[in-house]
C-alpha positions as a Markdown table, in Angstrom:
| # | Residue | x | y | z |
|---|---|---|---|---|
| 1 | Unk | -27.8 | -7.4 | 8.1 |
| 2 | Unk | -28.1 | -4.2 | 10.6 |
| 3 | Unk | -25.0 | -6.3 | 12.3 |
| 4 | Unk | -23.0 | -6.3 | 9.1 |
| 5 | Unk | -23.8 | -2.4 | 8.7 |
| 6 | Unk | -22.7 | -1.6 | 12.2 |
| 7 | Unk | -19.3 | -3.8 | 12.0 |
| 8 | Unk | -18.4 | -1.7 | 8.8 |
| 9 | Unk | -19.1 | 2.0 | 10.2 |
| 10 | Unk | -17.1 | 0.9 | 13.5 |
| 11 | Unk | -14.2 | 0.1 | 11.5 |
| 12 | Unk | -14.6 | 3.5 | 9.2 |
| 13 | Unk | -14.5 | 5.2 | 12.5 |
| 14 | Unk | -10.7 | 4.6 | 13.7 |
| 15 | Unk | -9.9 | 5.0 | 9.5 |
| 16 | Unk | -11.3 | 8.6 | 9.5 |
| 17 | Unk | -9.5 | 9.4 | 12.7 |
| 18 | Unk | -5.9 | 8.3 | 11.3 |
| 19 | Unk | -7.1 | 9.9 | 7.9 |
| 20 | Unk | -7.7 | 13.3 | 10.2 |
| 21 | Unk | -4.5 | 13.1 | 11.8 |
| 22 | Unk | -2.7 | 12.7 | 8.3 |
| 23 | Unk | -4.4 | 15.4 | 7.3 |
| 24 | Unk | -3.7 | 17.5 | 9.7 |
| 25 | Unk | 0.1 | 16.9 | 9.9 |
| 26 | Unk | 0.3 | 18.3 | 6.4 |
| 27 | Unk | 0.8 | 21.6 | 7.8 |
| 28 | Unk | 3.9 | 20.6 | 9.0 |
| 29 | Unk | 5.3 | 18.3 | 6.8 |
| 30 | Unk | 5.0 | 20.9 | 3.5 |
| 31 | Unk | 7.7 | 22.8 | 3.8 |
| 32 | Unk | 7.8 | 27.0 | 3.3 |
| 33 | Unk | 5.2 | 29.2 | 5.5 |
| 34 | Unk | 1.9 | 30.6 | 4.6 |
| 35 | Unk | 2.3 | 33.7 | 5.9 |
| 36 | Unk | 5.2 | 34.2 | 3.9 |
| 37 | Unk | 3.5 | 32.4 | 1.1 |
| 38 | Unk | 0.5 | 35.7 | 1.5 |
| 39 | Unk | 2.7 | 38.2 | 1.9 |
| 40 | Unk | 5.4 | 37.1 | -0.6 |
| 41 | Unk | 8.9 | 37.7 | -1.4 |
| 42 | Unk | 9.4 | 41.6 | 0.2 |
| 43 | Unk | 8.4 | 39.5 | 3.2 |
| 44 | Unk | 9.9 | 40.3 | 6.8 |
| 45 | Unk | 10.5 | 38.0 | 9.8 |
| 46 | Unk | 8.8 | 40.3 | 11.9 |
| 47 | Unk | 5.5 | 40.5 | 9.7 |
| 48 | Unk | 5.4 | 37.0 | 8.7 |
| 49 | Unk | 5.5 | 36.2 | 12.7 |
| 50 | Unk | 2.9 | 38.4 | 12.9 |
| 51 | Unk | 0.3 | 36.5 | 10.2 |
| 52 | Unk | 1.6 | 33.3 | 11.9 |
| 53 | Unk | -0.2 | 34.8 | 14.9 |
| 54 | Unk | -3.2 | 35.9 | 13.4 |
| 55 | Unk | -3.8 | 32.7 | 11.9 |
| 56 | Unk | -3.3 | 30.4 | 14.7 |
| 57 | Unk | 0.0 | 28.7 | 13.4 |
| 58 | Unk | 2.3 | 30.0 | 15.9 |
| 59 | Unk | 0.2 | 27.4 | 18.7 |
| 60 | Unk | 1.7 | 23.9 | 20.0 |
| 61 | Unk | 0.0 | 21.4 | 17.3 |
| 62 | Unk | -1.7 | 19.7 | 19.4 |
| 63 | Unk | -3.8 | 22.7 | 20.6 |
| 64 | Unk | -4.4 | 23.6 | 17.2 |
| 65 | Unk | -5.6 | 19.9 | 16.0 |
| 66 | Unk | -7.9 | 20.0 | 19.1 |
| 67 | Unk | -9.5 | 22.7 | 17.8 |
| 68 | Unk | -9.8 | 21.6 | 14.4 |
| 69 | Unk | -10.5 | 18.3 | 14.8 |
| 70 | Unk | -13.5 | 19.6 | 17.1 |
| 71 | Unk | -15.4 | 21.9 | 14.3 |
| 72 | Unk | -14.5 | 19.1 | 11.9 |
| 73 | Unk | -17.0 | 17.2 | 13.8 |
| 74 | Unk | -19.5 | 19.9 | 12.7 |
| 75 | Unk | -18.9 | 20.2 | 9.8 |
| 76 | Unk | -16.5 | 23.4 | 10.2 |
| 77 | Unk | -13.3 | 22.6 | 7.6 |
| 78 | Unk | -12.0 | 26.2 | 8.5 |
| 79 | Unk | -11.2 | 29.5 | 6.3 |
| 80 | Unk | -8.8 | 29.7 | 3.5 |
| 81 | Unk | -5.8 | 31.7 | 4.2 |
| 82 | Unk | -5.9 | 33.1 | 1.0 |
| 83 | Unk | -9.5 | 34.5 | 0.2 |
| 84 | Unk | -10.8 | 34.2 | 3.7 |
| 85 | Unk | -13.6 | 32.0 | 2.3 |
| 86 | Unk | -14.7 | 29.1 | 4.7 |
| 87 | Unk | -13.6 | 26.3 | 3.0 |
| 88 | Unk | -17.2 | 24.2 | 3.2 |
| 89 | Unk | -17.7 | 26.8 | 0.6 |
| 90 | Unk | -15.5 | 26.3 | -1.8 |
| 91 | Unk | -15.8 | 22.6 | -1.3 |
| 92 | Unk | -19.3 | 22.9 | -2.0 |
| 93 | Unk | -19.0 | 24.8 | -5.0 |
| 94 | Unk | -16.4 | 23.0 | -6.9 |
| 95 | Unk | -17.5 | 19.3 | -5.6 |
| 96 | Unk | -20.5 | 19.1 | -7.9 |
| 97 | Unk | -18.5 | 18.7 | -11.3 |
| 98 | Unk | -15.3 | 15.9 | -9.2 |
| 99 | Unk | -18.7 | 14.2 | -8.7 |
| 100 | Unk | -20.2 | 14.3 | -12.2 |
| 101 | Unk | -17.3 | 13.1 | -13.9 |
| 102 | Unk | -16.3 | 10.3 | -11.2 |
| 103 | Unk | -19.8 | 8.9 | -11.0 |
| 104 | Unk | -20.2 | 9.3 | -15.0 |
| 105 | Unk | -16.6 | 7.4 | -15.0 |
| 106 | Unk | -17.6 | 4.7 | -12.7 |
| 107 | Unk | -21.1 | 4.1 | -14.6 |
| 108 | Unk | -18.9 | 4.0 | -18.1 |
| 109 | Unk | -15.6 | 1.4 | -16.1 |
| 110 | Unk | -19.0 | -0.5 | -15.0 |
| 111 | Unk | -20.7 | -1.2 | -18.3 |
| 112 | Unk | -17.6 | -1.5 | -20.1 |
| 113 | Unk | -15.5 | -3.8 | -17.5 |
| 114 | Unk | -18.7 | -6.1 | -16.5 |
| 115 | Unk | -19.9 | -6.1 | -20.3 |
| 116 | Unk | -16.8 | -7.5 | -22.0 |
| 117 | Unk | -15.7 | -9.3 | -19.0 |
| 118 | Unk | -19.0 | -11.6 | -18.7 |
| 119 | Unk | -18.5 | -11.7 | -23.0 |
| 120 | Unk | -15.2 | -12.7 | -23.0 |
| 121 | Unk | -15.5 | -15.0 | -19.3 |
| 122 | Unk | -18.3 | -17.2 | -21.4 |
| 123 | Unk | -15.4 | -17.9 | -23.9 |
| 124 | Unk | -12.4 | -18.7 | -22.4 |
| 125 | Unk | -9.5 | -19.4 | -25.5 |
| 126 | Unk | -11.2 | -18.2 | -28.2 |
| 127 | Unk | -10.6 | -15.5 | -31.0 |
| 128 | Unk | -13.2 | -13.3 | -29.7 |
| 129 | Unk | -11.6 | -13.4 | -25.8 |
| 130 | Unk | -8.4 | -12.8 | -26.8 |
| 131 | Unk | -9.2 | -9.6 | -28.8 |
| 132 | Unk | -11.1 | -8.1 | -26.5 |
| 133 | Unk | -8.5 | -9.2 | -23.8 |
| 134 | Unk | -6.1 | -7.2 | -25.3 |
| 135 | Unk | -8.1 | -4.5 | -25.5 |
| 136 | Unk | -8.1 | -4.4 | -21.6 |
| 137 | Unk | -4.6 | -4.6 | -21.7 |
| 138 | Unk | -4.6 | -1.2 | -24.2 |
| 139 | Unk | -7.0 | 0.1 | -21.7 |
| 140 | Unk | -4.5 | -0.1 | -18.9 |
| 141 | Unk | -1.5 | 1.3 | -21.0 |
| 142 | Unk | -3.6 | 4.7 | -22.1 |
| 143 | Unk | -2.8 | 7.7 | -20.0 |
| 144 | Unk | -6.1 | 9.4 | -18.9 |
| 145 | Unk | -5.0 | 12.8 | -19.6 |
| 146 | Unk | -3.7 | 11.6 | -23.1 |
| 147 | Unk | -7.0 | 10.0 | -24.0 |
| 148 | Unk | -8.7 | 13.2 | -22.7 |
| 149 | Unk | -6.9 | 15.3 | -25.1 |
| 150 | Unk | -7.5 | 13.0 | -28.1 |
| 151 | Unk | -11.7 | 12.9 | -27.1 |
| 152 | Unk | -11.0 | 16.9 | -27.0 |
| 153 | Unk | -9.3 | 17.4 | -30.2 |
| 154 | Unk | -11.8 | 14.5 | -32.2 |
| 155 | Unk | -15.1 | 15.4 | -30.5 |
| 156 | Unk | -14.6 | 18.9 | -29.4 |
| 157 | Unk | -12.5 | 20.6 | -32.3 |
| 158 | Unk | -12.8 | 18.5 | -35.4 |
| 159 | Unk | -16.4 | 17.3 | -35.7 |
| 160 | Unk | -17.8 | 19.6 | -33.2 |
| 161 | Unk | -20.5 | 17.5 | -31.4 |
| 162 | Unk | -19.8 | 19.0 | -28.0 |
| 163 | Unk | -18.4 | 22.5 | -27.1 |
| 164 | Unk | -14.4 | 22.5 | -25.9 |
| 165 | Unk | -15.1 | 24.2 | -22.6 |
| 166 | Unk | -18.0 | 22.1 | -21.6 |
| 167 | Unk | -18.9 | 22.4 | -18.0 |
| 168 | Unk | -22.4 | 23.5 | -17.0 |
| 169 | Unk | -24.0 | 22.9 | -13.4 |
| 170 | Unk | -27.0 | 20.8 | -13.4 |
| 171 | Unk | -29.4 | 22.6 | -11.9 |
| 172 | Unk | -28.7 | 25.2 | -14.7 |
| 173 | Unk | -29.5 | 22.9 | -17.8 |
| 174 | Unk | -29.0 | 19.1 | -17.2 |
| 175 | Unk | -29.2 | 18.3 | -21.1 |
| 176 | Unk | -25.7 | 20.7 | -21.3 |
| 177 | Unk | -24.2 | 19.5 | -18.2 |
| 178 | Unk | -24.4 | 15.4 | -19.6 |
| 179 | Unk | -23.5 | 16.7 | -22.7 |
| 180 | Unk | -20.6 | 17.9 | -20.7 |
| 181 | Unk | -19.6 | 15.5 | -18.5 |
| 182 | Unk | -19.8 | 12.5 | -21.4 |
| 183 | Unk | -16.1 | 13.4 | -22.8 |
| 184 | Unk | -14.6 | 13.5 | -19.2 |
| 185 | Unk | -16.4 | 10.4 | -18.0 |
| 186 | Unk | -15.1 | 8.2 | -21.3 |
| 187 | Unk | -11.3 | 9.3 | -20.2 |
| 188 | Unk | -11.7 | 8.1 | -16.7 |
| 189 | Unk | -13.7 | 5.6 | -17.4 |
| 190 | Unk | -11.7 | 3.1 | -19.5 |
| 191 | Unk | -9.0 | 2.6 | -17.5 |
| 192 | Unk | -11.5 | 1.3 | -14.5 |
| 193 | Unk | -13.2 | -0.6 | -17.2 |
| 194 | Unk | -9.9 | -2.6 | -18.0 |
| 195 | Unk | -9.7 | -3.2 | -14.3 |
| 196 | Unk | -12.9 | -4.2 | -14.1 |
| 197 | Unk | -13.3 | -6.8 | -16.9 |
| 198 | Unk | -10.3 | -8.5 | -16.6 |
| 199 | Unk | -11.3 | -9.3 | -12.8 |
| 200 | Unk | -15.3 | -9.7 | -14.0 |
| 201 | Unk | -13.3 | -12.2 | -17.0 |
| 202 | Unk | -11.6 | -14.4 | -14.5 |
| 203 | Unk | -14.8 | -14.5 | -11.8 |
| 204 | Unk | -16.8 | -15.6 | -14.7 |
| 205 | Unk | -14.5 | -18.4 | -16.2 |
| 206 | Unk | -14.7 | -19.8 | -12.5 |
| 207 | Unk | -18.0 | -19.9 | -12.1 |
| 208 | Unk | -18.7 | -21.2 | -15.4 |
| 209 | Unk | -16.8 | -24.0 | -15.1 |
| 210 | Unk | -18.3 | -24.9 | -11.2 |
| 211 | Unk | -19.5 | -27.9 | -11.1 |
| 212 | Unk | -23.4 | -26.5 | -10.0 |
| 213 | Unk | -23.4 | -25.9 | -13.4 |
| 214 | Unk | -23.2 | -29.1 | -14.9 |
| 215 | Unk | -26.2 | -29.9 | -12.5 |
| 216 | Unk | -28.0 | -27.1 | -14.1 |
| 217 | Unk | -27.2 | -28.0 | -17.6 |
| 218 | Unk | -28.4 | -31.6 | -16.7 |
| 219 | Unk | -32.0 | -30.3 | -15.0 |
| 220 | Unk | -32.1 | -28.5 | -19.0 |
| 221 | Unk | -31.3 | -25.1 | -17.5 |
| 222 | Unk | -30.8 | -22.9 | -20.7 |
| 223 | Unk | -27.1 | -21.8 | -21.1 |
| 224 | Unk | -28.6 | -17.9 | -21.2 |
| 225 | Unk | -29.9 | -18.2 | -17.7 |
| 226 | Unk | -27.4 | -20.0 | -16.4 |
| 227 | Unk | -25.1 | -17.0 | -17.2 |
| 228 | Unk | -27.8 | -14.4 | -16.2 |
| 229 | Unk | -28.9 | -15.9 | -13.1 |
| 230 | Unk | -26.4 | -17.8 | -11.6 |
| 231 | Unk | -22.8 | -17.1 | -13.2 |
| 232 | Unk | -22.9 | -13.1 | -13.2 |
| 233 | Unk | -24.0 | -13.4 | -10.0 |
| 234 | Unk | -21.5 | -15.6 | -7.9 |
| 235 | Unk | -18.9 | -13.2 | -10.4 |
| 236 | Unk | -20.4 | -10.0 | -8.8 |
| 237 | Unk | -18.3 | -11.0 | -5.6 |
| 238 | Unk | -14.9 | -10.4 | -6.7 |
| 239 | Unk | -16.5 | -7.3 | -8.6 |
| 240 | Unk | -17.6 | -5.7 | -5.8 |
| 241 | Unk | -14.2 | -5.6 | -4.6 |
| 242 | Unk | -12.5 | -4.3 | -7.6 |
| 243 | Unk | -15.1 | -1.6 | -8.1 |
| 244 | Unk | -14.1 | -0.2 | -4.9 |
| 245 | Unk | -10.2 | 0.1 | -6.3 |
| 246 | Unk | -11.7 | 1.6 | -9.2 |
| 247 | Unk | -13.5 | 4.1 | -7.4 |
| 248 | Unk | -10.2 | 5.5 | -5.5 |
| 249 | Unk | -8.7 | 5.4 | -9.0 |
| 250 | Unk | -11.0 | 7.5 | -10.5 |
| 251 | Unk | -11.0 | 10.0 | -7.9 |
| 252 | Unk | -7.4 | 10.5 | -8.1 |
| 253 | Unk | -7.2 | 10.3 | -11.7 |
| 254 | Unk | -10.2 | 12.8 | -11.9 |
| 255 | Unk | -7.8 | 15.9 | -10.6 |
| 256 | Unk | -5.8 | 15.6 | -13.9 |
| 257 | Unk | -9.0 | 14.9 | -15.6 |
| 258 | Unk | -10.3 | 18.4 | -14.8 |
| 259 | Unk | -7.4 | 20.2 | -15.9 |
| 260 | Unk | -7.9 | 18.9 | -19.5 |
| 261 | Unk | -11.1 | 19.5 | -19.7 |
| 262 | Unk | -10.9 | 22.8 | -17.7 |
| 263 | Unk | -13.3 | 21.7 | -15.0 |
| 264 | Unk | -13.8 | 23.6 | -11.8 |
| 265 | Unk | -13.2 | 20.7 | -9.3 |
| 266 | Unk | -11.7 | 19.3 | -6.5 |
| 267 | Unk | -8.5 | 19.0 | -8.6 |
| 268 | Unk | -8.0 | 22.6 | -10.1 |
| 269 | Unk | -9.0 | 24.3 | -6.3 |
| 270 | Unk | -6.6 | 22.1 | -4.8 |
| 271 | Unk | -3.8 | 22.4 | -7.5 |
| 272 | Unk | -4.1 | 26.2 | -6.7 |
| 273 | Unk | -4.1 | 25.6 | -2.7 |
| 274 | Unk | -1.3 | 23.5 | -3.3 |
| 275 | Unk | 0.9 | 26.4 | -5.3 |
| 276 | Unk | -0.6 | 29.0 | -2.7 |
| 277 | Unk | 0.0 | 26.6 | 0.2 |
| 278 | Unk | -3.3 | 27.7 | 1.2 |
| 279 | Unk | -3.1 | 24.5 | 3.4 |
| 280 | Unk | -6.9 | 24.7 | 5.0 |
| 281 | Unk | -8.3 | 24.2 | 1.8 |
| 282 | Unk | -6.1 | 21.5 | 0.8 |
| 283 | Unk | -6.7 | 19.7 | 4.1 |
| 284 | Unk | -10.7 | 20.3 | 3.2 |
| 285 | Unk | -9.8 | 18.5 | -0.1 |
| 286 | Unk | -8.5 | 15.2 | 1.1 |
| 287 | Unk | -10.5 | 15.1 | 4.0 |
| 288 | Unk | -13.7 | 15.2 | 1.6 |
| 289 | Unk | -12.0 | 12.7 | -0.7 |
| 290 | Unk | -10.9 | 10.5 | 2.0 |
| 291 | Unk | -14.1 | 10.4 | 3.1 |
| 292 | Unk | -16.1 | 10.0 | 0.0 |
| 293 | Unk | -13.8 | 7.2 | -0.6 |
| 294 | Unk | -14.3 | 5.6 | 2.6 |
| 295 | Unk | -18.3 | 6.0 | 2.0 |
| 296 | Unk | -18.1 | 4.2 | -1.4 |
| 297 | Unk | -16.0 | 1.5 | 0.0 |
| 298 | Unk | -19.0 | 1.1 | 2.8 |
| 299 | Unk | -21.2 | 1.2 | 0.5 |
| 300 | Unk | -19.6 | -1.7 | -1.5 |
| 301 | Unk | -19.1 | -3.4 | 1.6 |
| 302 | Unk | -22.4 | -3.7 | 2.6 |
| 303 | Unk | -23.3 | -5.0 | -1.0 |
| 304 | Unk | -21.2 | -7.7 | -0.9 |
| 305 | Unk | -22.6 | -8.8 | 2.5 |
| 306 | Unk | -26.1 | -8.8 | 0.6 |
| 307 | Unk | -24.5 | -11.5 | -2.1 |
| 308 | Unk | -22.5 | -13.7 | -0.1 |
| 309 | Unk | -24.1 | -14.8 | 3.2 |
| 310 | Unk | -20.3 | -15.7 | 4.2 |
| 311 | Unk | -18.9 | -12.2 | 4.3 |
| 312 | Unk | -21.9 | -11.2 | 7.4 |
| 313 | Unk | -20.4 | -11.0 | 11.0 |
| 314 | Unk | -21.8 | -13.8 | 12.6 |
């Protein structure tokens, strides 16, 4: 196993570096200044050049992703042009609510996606599996942001179960920050649930219909445990894999999220940087992303190597 875990963080290694470089290069490939960006449209040559130097940005790139690439290793993601904040800051301040909504949307895709899947992968052809089938289908069709604005308007404005601007930190009251995060989490969490079942549906039919399960039946294993025990299981494999799709949807998805439900994430800071071109924060954005989909993925990778022996280095 400790092989297995050391295989997968060698090859995250050479992905965060190419992530970094990417990163970095969006400097340059955006085009417009930020110093003329700060200073606006009475802006002059002379003064923007003189920003550009005061920031750094007049250096040969490579100098400059030396440097930054070096107090990235610390854990130094720079200052923002704009407010002259360091940008671990206002990571760490808006990352909390990206978080609650992505995990809460992955818990909901999971429950939903593995639920009807291993309902409707028990029985294949009937009326039951194709209904819910199609649901998955529906699932996949639904905009996120659209569905987010019909929870709003149902839940929030006409019966009133949960307040319209809902957001409230944890550590402040947790009862009002899940009451908060349960409208959000729904939206992103359908579409990954139609992802889900549909691959937890066809894993399931599969191993159903192996023929190890004819031997149980015959040694009077009851059909219950033979899809508890043994089916769900072997269809956790291919699960595994799809959860980890689901996971970069969701985070992607959970930046349009945010601005429905007027969330101080990831997605409205770097919606703003973006606009400001305040391009230290929005390199701090995808780098934190990148990575937080890269530790998922690890995480997933390592599980899968717990349930099939096959998928471990030798």
């Amino acid at each position: 196993m400790g092989k297995l875990i050391a295989y997968r963080l060698a090859f995250a290694v050479p992905q965060l570096i190419i992530i970094s470089i990417v990163v970095f290069s969006l400097t340059y490939l955006v085009p417009g200044s930020p110093a003329a960006a700060m200073l606006g449209t009475a802006a002059t040559p002379e003064s923007i050049a003189q920003v550009e130097a005061q920031l750094g940005l007049d250096r040969p790139p490579v100098e400059r992703f030396v440097e930054w690439f070096g107090a990235l290793l610390t854990g130094d993601l720079g200052t923002s042009f704009r407010s002259g904040t360091p940008v671990t800051d206002l990571l760490v301040a808006r990352i909390p609510a990206t978080l609650s909504i992505v995990f809460g949307g992955m818990l909901v895709a999971l429950l939903v996606g593995v639920g009807a899947g291993v309902f409707t992968g028990t029985r294949p052809g009937t009326a039951a599996d194709r209904v819910v089938t199609g649901g998955t289908v529906l699932g996949l069709s639904i905009p996120e942001f659209w569905l987010g604005l019909i929870l709003t308007t149902v839940f929030a404005v006409h019966l009133g179960w949960v307040p319209i601007i809902a957001w409230t930190p944890i550590t402040e009251d947790p009862l009002g920050w899940a009451v908060g995060i349960v409208l959000p989490s729904i939206a992103l969490g359908i579409t990954g649930g139609a992802i889900i079942a549909r691959q937890t549906r066809a894993a399931m039919v599969t191993s159903m219909a192996s023929p190890f399960m004819d031997t149980l039946t015959a040694a009077g294993v009851s059909r219950r445990k033979q899809v508890a025990r043994y089916g769900v299981k072997n269809a956790l494999v291919p699960v595994l894999a799809s959860a980890g799709v689901t996971f970069a949807i969701l985070i992607g998805v959970s930046f349009v999220v945010e601005k429905v439900f007027a969330l101080p994430g990831l997605g409205t800071l770097m919606l703003t940087s973006v606009i400001s071109q305040d391009f230290a924060v929005v390199q701090g954005v995808v780098m934190v992303t990148a990575v937080l989909v890269i530790a998922v993925n690890l995480l997933l990778d390592i599980s899968y190597g717990l349930i099939n022996p096959q998928a471990r280095p030798q």
